[in-house]
C-alpha positions as CSV (number, residue, x, y, z in Angstrom):
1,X,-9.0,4.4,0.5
2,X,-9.0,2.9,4.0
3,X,-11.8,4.0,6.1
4,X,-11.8,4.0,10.1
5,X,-15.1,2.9,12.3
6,X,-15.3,4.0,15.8
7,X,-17.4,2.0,18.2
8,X,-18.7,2.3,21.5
9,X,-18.4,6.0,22.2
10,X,-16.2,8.8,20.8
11,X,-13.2,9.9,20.0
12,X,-11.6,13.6,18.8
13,X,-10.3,13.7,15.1
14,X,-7.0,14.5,16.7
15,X,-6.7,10.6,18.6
16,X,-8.2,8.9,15.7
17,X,-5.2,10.6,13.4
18,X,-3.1,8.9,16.0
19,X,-4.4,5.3,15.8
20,X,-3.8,5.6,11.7
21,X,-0.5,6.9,12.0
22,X,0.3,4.0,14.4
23,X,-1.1,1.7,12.4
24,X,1.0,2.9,9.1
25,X,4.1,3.4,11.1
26,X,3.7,-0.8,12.1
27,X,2.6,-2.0,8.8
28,X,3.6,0.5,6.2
29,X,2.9,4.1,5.0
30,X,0.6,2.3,1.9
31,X,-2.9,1.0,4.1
32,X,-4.6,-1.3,1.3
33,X,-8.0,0.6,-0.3
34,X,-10.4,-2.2,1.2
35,X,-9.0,-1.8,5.0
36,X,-11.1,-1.2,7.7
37,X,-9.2,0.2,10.9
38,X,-11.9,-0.5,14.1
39,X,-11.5,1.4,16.8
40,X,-13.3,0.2,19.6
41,X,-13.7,2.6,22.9
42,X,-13.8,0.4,25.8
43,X,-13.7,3.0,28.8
44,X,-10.1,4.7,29.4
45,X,-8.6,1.8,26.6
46,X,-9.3,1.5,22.8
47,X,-8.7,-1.7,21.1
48,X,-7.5,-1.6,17.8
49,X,-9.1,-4.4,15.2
50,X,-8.8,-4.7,11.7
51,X,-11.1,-5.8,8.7
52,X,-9.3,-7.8,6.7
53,X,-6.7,-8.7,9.4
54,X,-3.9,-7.4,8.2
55,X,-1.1,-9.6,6.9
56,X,2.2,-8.8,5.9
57,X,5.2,-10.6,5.1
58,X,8.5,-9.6,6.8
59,X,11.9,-9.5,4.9
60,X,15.0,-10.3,6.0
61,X,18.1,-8.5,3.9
62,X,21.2,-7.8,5.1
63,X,21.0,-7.9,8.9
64,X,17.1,-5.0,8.5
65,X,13.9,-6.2,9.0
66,X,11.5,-4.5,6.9
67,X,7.7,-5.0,5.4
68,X,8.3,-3.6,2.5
69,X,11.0,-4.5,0.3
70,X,10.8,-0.8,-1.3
71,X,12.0,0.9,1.7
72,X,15.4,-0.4,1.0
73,X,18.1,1.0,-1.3
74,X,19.3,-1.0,-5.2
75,X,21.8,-2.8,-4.1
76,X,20.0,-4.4,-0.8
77,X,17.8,-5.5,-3.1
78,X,19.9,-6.6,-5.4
79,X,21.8,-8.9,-2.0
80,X,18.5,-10.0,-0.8
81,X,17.4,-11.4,-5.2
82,X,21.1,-13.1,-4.9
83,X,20.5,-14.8,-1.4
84,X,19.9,-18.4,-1.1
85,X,15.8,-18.8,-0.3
86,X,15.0,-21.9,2.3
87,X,11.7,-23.3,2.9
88,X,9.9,-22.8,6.0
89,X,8.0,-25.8,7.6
């Protein structure tokens, strides 16, 4: 399971919930097992770092933009097997 580090001061249970529900809400609701979400306190700000960086591959089917190819219905999967693939340079 993915584990969160906080670093340079605090934070309430209730915040840190936040940051991992953003954080599946922008990359998907399945966070890989080896992830490692940093949350960094820097005064009034927290930057948000990741360990791995996180890297996902973005589908384009049928006019929706999606991460995750499951969030999508039979037949839009079906249109985006039957769609002609072109490299990318």
């Amino acid at each position: 399971m993915f584990r969160v580090t906080v670093k340079g001061g605090t934070l309430p249970q209730s915040e840190i919930d936040a940051y991992v529900f953003y954080t599946k809400k922008k990359y998907g609701t399945v966070l890989p097992d080896d992830l490692e979400i940093i949350l960094e306190v820097d005064g009034d700000y927290v930057n948000i770092s990741y360990n791995p960086p996180i890297r996902f591959h973005t589908y384009r089917a049928t006019d929706y933009l999606v991460n995750d190819m499951t969030k999508l219905n039979d037949s839009k999967r079906a249109e985006h097997e039957a769609k002609v693939k072109h490299a990318v340079m």
